[in-house]
Structures are given as structure tokens and as C-alpha cells.
C-alpha positions as YAML, in Angstrom:
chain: A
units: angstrom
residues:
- id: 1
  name: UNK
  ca: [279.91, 83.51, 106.99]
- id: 2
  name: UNK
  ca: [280.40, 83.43, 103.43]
- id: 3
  name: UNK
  ca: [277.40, 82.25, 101.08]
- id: 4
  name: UNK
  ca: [279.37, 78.76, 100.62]
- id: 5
  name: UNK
  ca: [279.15, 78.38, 104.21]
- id: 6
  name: UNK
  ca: [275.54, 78.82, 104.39]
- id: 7
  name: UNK
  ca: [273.51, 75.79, 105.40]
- id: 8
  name: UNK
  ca: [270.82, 75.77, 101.92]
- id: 9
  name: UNK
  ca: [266.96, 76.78, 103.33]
- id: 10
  name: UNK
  ca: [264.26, 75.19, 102.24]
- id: 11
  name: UNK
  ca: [260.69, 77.25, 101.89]
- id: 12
  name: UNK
  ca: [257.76, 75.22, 101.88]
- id: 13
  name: UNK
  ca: [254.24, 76.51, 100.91]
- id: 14
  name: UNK
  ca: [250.78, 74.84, 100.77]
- id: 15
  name: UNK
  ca: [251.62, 73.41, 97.03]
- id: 16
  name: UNK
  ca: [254.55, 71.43, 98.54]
- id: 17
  name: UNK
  ca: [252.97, 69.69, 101.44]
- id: 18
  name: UNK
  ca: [251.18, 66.48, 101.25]
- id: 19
  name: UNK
  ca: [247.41, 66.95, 101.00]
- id: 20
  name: UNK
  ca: [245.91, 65.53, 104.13]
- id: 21
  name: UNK
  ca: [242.96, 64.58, 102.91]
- id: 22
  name: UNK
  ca: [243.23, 62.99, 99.35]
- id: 23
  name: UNK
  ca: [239.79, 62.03, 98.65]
- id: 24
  name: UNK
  ca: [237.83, 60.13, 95.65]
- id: 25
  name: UNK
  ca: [237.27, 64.07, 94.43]
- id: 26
  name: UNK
  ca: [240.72, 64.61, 94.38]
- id: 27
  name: UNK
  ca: [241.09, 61.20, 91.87]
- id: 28
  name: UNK
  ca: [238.31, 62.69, 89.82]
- id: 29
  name: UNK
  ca: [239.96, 66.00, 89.53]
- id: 30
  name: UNK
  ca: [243.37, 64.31, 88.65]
- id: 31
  name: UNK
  ca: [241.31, 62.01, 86.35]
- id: 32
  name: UNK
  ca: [240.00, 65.21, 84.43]
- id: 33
  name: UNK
  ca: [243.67, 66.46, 84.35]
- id: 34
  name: UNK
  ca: [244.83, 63.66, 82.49]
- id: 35
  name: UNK
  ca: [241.71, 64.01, 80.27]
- id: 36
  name: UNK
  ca: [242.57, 67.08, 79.15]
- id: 37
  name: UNK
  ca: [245.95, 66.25, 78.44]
- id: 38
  name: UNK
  ca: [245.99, 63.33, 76.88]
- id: 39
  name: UNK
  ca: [242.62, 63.87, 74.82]
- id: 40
  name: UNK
  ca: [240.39, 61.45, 73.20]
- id: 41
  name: UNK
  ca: [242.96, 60.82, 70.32]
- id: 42
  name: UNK
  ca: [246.11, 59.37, 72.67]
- id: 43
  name: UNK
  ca: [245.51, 56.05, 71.28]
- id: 44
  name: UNK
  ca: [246.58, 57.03, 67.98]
- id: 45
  name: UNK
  ca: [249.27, 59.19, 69.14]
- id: 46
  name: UNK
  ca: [250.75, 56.03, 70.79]
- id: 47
  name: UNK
  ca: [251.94, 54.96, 67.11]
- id: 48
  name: UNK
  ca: [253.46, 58.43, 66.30]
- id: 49
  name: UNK
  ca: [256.84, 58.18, 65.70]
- id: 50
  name: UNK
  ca: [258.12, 60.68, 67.89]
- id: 51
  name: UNK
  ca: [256.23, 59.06, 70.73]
- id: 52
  name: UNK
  ca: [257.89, 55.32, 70.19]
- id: 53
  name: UNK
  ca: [261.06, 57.09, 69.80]
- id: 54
  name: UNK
  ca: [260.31, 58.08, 73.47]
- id: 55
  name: UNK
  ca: [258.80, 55.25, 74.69]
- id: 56
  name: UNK
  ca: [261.30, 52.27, 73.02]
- id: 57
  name: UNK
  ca: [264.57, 54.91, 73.55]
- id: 58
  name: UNK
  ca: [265.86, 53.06, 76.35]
- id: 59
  name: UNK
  ca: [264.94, 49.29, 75.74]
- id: 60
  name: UNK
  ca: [263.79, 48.29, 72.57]
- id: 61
  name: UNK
  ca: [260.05, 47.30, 71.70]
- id: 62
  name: UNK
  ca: [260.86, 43.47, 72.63]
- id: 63
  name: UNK
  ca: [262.56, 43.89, 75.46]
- id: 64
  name: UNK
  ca: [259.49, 45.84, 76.81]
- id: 65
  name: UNK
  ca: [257.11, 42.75, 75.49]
- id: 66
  name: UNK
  ca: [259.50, 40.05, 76.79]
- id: 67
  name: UNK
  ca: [259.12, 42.11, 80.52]
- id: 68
  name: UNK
  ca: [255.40, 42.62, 79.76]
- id: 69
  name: UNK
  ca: [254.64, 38.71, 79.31]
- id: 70
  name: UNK
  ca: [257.28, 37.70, 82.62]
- id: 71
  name: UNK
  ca: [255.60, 39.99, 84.90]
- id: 72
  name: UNK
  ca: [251.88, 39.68, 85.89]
- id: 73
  name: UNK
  ca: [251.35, 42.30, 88.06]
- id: 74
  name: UNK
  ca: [254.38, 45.11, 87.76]
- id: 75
  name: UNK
  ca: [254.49, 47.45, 84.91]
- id: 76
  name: UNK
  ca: [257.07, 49.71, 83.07]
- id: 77
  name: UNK
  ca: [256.31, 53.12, 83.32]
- id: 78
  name: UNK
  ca: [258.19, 55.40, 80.89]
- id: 79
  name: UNK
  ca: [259.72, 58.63, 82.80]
- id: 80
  name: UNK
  ca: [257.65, 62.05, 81.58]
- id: 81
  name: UNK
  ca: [261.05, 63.19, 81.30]
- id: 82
  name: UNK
  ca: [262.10, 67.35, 80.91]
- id: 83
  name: UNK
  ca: [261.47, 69.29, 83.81]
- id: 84
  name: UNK
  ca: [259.50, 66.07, 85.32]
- id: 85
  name: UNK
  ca: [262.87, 64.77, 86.66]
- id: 86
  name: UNK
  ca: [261.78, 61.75, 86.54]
- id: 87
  name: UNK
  ca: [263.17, 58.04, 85.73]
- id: 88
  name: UNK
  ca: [261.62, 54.86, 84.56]
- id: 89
  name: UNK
  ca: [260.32, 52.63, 86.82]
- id: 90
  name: UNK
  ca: [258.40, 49.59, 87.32]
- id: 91
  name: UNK
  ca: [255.23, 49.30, 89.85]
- id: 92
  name: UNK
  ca: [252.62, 48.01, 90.98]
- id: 93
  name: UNK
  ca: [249.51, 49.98, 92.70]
- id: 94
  name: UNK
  ca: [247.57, 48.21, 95.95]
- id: 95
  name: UNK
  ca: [243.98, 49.72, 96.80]
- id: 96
  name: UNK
  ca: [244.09, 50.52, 100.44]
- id: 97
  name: UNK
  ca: [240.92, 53.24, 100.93]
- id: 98
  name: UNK
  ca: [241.34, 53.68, 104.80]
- id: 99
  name: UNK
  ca: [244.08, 52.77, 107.56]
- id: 100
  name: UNK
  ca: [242.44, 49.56, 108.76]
- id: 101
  name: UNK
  ca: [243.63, 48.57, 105.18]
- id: 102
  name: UNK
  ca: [246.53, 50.35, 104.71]
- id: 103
  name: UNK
  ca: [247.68, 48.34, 107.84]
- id: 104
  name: UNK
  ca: [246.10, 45.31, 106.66]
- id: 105
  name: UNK
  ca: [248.20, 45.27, 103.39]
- id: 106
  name: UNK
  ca: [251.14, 46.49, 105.51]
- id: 107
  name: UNK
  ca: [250.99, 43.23, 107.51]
- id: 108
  name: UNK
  ca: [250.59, 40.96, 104.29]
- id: 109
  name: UNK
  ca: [253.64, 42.35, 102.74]
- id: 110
  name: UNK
  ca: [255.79, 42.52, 106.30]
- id: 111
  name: UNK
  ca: [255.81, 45.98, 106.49]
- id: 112
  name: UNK
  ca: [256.15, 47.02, 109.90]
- id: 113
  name: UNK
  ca: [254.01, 50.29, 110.49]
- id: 114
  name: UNK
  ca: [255.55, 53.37, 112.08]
- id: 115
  name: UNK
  ca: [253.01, 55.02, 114.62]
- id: 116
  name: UNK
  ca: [254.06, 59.05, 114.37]
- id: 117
  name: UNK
  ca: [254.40, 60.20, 117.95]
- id: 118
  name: UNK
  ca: [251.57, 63.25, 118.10]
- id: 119
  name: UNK
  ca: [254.52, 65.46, 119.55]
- id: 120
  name: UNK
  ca: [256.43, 65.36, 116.51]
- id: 121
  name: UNK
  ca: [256.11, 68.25, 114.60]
- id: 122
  name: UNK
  ca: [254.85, 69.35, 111.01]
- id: 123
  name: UNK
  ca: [256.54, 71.96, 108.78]
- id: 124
  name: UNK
  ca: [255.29, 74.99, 108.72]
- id: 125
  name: UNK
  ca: [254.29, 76.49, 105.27]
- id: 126
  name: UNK
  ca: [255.68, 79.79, 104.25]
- id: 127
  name: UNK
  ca: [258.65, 78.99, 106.86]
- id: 128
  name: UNK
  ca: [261.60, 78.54, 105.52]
- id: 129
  name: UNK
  ca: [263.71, 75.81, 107.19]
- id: 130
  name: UNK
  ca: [267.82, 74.79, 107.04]
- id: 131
  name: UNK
  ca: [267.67, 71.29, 105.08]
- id: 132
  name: UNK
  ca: [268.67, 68.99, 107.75]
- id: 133
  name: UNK
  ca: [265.83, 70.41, 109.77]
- id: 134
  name: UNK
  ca: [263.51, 69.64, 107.29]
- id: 135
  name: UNK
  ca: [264.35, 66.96, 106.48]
- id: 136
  name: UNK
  ca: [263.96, 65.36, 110.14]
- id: 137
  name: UNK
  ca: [260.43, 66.48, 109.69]
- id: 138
  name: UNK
  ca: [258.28, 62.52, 110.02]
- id: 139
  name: UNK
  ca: [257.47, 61.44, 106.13]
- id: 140
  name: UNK
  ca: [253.53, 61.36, 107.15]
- id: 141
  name: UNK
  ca: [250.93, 59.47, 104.87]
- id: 142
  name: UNK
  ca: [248.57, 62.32, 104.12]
- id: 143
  name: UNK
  ca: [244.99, 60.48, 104.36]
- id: 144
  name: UNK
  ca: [246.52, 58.58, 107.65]
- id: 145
  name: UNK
  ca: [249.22, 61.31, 109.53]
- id: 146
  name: UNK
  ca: [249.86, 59.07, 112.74]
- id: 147
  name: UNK
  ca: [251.13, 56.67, 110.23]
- id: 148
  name: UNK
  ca: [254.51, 57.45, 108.29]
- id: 149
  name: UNK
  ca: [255.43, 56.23, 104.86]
- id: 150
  name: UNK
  ca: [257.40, 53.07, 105.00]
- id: 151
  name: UNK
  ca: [259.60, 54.16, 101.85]
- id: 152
  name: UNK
  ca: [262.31, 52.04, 100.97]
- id: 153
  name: UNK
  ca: [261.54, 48.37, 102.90]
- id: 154
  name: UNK
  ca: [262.29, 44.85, 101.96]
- id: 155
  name: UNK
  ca: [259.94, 42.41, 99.92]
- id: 156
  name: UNK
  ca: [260.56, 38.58, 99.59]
- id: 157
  name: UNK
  ca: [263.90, 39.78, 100.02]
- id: 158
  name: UNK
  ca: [264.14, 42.28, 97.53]
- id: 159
  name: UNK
  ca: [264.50, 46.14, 97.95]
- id: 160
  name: UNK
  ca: [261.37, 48.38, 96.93]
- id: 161
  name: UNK
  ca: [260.17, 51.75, 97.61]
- id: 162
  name: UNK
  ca: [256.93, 52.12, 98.89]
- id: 163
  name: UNK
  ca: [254.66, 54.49, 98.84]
- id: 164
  name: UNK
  ca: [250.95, 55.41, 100.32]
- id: 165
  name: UNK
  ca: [248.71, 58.10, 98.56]
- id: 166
  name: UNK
  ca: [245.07, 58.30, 97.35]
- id: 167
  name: UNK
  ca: [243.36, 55.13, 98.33]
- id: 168
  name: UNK
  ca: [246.53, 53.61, 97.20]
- id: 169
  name: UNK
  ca: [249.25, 51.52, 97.94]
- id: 170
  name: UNK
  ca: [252.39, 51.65, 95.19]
- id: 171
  name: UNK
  ca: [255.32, 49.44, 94.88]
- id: 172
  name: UNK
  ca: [258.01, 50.88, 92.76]
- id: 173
  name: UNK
  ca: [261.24, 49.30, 92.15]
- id: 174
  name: UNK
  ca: [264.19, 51.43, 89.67]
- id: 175
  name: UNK
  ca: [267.92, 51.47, 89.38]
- id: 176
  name: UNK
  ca: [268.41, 55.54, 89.73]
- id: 177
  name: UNK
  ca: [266.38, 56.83, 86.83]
- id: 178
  name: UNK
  ca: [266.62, 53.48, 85.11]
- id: 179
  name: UNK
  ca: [264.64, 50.25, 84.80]
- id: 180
  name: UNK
  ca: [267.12, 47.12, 84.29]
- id: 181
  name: UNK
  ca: [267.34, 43.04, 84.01]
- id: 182
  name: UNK
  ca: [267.98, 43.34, 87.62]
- id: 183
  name: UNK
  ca: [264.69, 45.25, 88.55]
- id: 184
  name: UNK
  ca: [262.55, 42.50, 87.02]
- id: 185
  name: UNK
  ca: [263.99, 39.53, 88.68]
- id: 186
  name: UNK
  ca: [263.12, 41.45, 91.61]
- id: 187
  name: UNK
  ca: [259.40, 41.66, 90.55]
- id: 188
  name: UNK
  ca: [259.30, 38.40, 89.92]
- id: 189
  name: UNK
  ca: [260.64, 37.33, 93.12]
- id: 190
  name: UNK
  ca: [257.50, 39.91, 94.82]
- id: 191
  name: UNK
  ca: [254.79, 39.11, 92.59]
- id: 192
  name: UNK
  ca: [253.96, 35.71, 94.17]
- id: 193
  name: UNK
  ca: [253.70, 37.71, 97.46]
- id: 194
  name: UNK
  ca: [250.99, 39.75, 96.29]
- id: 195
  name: UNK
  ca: [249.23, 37.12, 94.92]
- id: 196
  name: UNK
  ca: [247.17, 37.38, 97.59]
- id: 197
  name: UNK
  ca: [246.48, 40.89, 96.71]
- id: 198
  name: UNK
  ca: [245.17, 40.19, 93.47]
- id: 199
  name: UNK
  ca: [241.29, 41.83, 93.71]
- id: 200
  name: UNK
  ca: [242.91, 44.91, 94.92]
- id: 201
  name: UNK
  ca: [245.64, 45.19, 92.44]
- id: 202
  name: UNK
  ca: [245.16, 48.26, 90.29]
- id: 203
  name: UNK
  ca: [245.87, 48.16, 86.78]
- id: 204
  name: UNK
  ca: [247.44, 50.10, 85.09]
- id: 205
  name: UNK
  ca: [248.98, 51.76, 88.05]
- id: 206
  name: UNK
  ca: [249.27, 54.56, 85.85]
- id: 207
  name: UNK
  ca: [246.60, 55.29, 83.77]
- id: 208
  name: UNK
  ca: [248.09, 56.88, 80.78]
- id: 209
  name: UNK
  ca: [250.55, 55.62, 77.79]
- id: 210
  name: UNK
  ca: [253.84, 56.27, 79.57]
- id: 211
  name: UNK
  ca: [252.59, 53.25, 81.10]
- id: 212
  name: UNK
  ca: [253.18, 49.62, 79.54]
- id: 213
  name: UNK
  ca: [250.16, 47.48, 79.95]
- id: 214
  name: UNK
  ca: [247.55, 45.55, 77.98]
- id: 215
  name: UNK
  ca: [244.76, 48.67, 78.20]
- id: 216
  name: UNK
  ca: [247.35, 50.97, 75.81]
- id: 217
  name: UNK
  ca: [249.71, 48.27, 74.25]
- id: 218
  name: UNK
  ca: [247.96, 44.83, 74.10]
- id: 219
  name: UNK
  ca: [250.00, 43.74, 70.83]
- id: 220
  name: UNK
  ca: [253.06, 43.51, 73.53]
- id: 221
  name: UNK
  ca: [250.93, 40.74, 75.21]
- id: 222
  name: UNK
  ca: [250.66, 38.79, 72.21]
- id: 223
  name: UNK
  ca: [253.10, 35.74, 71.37]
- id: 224
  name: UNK
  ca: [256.46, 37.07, 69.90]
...
């Protein structure tokens, strides 16, 4: 078999599975992270030119204040970019601390759960596995394993990715690496879903300035 041929392996170690218990130390820890790299001084790195060069490279400093005052509840968040691999997104975070919750919120938004059968099986780490068997592994929510992530689902209609981690619930809606017109309509037409929601909504979703809300950017809520 030539190395063309080859079905491509993929190793997995302790780094790259999902943490099974993510716990209010683990938000404290990733809270320090961010800390340190951010610093005390972000907020006047936020007006550095190279950073709004960033931020504003894809849609202009108005367009991001006309989606800012549309949406109530979704925020842009600017990729990281470089080695990140990331794209630009918009989302929303849900606070869902155990799985009574988790399923509650599931069954406000339609979201069918997925019970994991206990047979199914976990990767291994340290084994290295052909892709397609990997990838039939069950997408498990780490604080909740019998459950599996609902990822991509519909909303009022609309398409969204979903995702549960650390006491939280995300929404995230993108076009590839890209936020567009298109994306917001679609948060409009979910936000009046989650109304509902509204004492557990977390905001920002993401607490740093790639993030567009009123904690880093307030001047973008102000009248035009």
C-alpha cells in the first residue's frame, strides 16, 4: 500500500479529550489565563491602531454598531486568528450548571437530547485511531457523558451550532470563518426564543475584546 493509500491516523492524548469534569475551578483557572494575557491595560489597547485594524478588518466600525444595536442578546466575536484557526462568529452563551438544566434549556429551545448508549465506546488516549473510526466515536458533553452534544440543530427555523461546556450552553451561528447579513437575520429570528432565557443569558459570552459588547465597546451602543 503506498502512503497515498493509507487511511490518515489520528493520535489522541489526554490534552485532546474533553475534560469530564469542567468545574467552577476550571473557570477560575481559565479566568486567570485570560488575566494574564490580556493584563490590566486591555482597555486601552482596544484603541491601538493595530488592534482596530484587526477588529474593524472585515466589517467596518458601523457595521459592527448597526449589528450591536439590532441584536440584544448575540454578539460578534472577532476570530483570534494565526494558528487559532479560527473564524468570526456570532453567539450567545446559556448558563446550564448541571443536566437537569442542560435538559431543561434543551427542551425550551426544541432540542431533542441524545441519551449515549453506556456500550458505546470512548477513545482511547495515546491510541492512535484511522479517522473514520474516530470519528464514529459519540460527541459526549464532558460534565454530562450519557448526554451527546446536539451540534448543528435548528432554532425558530434557523441553523445554529450548539454547543455544551463549563456550566454553559453556547449558540454560535457563522458562514465558514465569516460573520454575514445573513447570520444576523438569523439571530434575530432566535433571539425572541430565548427571551425566556434572559436571567441565564451570559454576557459577554466571551469575556475578552475580541468580543463586541457594551462591557469593552459601549460607544457602539450609543445612537449613530
Amino acid at each position: 500500500m503506498t502512503d497515498e493509500a493509507r487511511t490518515p491516523e489520528i493520535t489522541i492524548t489526554e490534552l485532546t479529550l474533553p475534560i469530564a469534569s469542567e468545574t467552577p475551578d476550571d473557570r477560575e483557572q481559565a479566568d486567570r489565563w485570560n488575566r494574564e494575557r490580556y493584563g490590566k491595560r486591555w482597555a486601552e489597547r482596544i484603541y491601538d491602531p493595530r488592534w482596530e485594524s484587526w477588529l474593524y478588518g472585515r466589517h467596518s466600525r458601523g457595521q459592527l454598531g448597526d449589528w450591536a444595536r439590532r441584536l440584544r442578546l448575540f454578539r460578534y466575536c472577532r476570530a483570534v486568528g494565526g494558528h487559532a484557526n479560527d473564524g468570526d462568529t456570532l453567539q450567545v452563551a446559556i448558563r446550564a450548571e448541571t443536566e437537569a438544566e442542560v435538559l431543561a434549556v434543551f427542551d425550551l429551545l426544541g432540542i431533542s437530547p441524545v441519551v449515549v448508549p453506556e456500550d458505546k465506546g470512548r477513545p482511547t488516549p495515546g491510541v492512535a485511531y484511522p479517522a473514520a473510526e474516530f470519528l464514529a466515536f459519540p460527541n459526549r458533553i464532558g460534565q454530562f457523558p450519557r448526554l451527546a452534544q446536539p451540534g448543528w440543530t435548528r432554532i425558530a427555523g434557523e441553523d445554529v451550532f450548539v454547543y455544551v461546556h463549563s456550566a454553559r450552553l453556547e449558540l454560535i451561528l457563522s458562514d465558514g470563518y465569516e460573520v454575514t447579513e445573513r447570520q444576523v437575520a438569523s439571530a434575530q429570528n432566535i433571539e425572541p426564543v430565548l427571551e425566556v432565557l434572559a436571567e441565564r443569558i451570559i454576557d459577554p459570552p466571551t469575556d475578552n475584546p475580541h468580543c463586541v459588547c457594551a462591557k469593552y465597546y459601549p460607544d457602539l451602543w450609543s445612537t449613530p
